[in-house]
C-alpha positions in Angstrom: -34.7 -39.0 47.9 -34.3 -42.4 46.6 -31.1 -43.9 44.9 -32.9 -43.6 41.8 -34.1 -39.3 42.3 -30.2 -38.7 43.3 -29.0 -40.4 40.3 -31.4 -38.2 37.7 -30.3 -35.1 39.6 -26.8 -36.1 39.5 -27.4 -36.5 35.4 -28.9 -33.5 35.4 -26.3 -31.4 37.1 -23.5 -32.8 34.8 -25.3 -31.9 32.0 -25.8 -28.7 33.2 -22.2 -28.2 33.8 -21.3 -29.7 30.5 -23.8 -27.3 28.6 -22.4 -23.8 30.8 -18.7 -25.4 29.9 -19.7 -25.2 26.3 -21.4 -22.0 26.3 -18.4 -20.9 27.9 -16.0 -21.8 25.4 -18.0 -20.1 22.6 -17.9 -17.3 24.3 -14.5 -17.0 24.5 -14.0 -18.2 21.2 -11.5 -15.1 19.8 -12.8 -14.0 16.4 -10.5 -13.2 13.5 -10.3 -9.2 13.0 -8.5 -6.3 11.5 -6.7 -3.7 12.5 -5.7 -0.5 10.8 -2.4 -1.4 8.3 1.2 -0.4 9.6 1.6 2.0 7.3 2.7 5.7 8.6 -0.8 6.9 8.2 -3.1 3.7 7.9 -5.1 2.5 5.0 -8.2 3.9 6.5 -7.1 7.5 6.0 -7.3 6.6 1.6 -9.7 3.6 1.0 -12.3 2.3 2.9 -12.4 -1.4 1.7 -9.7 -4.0 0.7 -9.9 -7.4 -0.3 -8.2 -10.7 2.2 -7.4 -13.9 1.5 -7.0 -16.0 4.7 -5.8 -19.7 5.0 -5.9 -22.1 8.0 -4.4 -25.5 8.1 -5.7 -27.6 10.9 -5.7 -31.3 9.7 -6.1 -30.3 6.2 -6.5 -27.2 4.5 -9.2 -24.4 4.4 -9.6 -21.5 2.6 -11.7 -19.4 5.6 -11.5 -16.1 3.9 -11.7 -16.9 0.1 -11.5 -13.2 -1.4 -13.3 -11.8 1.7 -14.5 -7.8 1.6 -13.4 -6.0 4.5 -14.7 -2.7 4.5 -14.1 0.7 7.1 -16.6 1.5 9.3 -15.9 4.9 11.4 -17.6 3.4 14.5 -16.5 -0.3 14.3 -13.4 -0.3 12.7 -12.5 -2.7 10.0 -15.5 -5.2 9.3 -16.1 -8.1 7.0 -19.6 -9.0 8.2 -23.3 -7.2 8.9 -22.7 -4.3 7.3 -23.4 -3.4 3.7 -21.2 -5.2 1.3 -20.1 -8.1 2.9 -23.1 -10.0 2.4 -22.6 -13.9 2.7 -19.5 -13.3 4.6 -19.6 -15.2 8.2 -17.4 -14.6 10.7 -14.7 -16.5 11.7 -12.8 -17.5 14.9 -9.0 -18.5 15.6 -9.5 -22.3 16.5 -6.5 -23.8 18.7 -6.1 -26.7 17.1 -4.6 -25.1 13.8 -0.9 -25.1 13.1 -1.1 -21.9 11.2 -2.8 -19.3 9.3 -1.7 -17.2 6.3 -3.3 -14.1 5.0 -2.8 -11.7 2.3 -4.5 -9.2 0.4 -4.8 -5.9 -2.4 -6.4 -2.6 -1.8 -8.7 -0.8 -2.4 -11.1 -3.4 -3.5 -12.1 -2.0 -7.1 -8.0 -2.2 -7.7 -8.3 -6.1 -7.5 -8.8 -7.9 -10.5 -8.5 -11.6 -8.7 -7.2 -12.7 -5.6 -6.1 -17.0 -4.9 -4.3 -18.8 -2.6 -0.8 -17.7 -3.0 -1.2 -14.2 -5.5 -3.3 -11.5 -6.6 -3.3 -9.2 -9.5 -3.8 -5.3 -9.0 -5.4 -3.0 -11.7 -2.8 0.1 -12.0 -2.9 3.7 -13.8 -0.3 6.5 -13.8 -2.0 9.4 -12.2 -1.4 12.4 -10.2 -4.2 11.3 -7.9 -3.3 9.3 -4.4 -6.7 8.0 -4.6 -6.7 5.9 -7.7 -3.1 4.4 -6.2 -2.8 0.2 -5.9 -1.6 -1.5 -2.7 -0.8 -4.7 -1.8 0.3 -6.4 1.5 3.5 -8.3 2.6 2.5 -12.1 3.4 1.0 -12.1 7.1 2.1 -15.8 8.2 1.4 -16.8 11.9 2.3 -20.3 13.8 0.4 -21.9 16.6 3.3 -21.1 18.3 3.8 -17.4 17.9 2.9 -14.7 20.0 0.3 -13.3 17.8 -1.4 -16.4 17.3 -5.0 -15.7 18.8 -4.2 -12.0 18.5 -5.7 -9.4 15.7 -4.4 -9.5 12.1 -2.3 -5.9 11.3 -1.8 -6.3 7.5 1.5 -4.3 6.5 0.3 -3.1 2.6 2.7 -1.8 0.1 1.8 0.9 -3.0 2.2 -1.2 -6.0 2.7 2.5 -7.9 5.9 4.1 -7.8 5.7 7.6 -6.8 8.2 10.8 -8.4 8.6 14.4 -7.5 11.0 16.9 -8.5 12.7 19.2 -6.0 14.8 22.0 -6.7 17.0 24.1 -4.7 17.7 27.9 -5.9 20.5 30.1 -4.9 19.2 33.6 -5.8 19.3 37.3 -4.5 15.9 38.0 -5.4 12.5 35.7 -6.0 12.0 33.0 -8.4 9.6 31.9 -10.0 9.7 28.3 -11.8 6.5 27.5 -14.3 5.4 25.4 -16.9 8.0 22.2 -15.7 7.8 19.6 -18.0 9.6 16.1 -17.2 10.4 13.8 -20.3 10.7 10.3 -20.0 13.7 8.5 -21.9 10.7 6.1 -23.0 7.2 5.2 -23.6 5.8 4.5 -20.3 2.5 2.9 -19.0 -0.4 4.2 -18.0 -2.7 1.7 -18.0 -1.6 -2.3 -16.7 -2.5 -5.4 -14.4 0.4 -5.9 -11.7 0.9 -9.7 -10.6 1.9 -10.4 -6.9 3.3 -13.7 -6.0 3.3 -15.3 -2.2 6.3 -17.5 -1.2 5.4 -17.9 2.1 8.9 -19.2 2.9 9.8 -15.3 2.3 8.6 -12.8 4.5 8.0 -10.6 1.4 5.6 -10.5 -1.8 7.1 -10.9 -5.0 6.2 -8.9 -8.0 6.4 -11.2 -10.4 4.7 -9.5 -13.3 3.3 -6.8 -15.6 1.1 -6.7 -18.3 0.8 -3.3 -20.1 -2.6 -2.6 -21.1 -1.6 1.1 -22.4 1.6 3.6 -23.0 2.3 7.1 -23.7 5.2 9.4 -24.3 3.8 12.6 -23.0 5.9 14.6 -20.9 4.9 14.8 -17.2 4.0 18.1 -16.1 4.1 19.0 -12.7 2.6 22.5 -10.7 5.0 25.7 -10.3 7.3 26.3 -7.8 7.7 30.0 -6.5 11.3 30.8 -3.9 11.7 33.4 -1.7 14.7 35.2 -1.9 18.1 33.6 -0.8 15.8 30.4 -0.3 18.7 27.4 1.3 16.0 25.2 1.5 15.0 22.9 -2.1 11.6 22.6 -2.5 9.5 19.9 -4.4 6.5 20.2 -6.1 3.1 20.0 -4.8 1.6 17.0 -7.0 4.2 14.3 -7.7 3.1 11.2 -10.1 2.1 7.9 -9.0 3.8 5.6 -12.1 3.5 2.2 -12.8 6.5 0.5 -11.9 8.7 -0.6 -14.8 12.3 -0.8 -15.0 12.5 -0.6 -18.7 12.1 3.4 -18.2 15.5 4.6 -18.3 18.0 6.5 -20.3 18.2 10.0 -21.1 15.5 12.1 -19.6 15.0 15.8 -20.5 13.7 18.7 -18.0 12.2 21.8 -19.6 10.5 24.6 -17.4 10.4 28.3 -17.1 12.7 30.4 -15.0 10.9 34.0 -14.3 9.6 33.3 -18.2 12.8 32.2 -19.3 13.3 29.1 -21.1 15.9 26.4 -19.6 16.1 22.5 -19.5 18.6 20.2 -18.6 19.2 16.5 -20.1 20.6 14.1 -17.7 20.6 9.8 -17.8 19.3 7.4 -15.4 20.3 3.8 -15.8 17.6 2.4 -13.6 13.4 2.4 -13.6 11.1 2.9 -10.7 9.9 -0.1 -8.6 6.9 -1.0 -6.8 6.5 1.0 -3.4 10.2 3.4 -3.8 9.6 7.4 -4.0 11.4 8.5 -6.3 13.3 12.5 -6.1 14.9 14.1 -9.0 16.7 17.0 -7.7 17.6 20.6 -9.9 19.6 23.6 -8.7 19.2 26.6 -10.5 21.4 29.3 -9.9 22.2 33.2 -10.5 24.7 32.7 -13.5 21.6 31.2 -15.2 22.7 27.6 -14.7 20.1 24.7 -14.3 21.9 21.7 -13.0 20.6 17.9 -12.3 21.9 16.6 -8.4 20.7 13.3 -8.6 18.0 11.4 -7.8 17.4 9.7 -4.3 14.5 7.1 -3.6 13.3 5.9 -0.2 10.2 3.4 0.9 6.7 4.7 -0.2 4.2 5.2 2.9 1.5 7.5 3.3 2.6 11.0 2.2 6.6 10.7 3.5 8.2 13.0 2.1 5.9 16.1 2.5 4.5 16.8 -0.9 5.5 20.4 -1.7 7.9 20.6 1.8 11.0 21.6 2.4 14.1 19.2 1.4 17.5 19.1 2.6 20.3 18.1 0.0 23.3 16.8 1.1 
């Protein structure tokens, strides 16, 4: 082989190297994907679909998922392309020479009214039903130089409703029976509004920043009986709490009104607070033999999944 032969095969073996290398690197390319939400039960088990903003900043800004649908497959997980409803949607990959990426987003997807660059704005009802709830999700901010940089996106989402139960504890020799329980609000509340969620992404938490009440009511909320055994310890809450919209402007002097074994009691008793986004709310009643029906208190706690048992067992301190 002449000097001439070696030098076209030499060429010709560099490129192939050169065109395996790149090949290679595509391959290995890491594409951006979901996992199910840290919630207690995952956002899988409500809604299957939620909508995602995601934000890289290389040497300038892009907007990679601009109000992206991400939809639940039971085989493939969470998916925003080549399945139905995420048409025009391409996949995208973590490229290594971004500083960082940001990513938020509301759920399901026919609770978001619009979705930007740093908010979204939920669509929000008062219901009794889990499955017409809001969610939105803390800011998900990752740095080239963090660990789960090149790793898979776990949104942690939030209920934008308020959730409130009753629970009531009965110290009786015999069985009770409580029926027709009727909670009245110390206000007009709403039933119908958009919900505004701000991102500071200096904060590691969303901001509600607003509310705009669409529609109100002053109906009384009703919730399912409650039957106790006899010389019951345990309180017990109601098997359908309400999913409010949050509002702190709710408060005052509330009445309860219900039926002990067909006899009529209620109790008034004042709150000086409202309900916020993502808190479960528990307004606890004692009823006892000398006929007495008695307001503990209320306690609230974080809002995930279905913590605390809906119509379980509560202990009162």
């Amino acid at each position: 082989m002449n000097t001439k032969d070696r030098l076209i095969a030499l060429l010709l073996l560099l490129g192939s190297l050169v065109a395996c290398k790149k090949e290679e690197q595509i391959g290995h390319r890491q594409a951006l994907v979901f996992t199910d939400v840290q919630t207690k039960v995952g956002l899988s088990s409500y809604y299957k679909d939620f909508q995602v903003w995601g934000y890289c900043l290389a040497e300038s800004g892009s907007n990679i998922m601009p109000g992206y649908i991400v939809i639940h497959d039971d085989a493939l997980g969470w998916c925003y392309t080549e399945i139905a409803g995420t048409d025009g949607q391409e996949l995208q990959y973590w490229s290594y020479s971004a500083s960082l990426y940001r990513f938020h987003a509301g759920a399901p997807l026919a609770r978001v009214k619009s979705i930007g660059t740093q908010s979204l704005t939920l669509s929000l009802e008062a219901t009794t039903d889990i499955l017409r709830t809001a969610l939105y999700s803390e800011p998900y901010l990752v740095n080239r130089s963090d660990a789960a940089f090149g790793n898979t996106v776990s949104l942690s989402f939030v209920y934008a409703n308020a959730r409130l139960n009753l629970a009531f504890r009965c110290a009786s020799s015999a069985p009770v029976s409580i029926t027709q329980i009727r909670l009245t609000p110390p206000a007009a509340y709403a039933t119908d509004a958009e919900l505004e969620v701000e991102y500071d992404w200096s904060r590691p938490a969303a901001n509600v920043k607003g509310l705009t009440v669409l529609a109100q009511s002053s109906d009384d909320l009703t919730f399912p009986d409650v039957v106790f055994p006899a010389s019951g310890s345990e309180a017990v809450a109601t098997g359908s709490p309400w999913y409010l919209i949050p509002q702190n402007s709710v408060k005052g002097q509330w009445k309860l009104s219900l039926y002990v074994d067909g006899v009529y009691k209620e109790v008034h008793f004042t709150l000086s607070k409202g309900w916020e986004a993502g808190r479960s709310y528990l307004f606890r009643f004692e009823y006892t033999d000398e006929a007495n029906l008695v307001f503990l208190g209320s306690e609230s706690e974080l809002f995930v999944g279905l913590a605390p048992e809906d119509g379980g067992n509560h202990n009162f301190s």
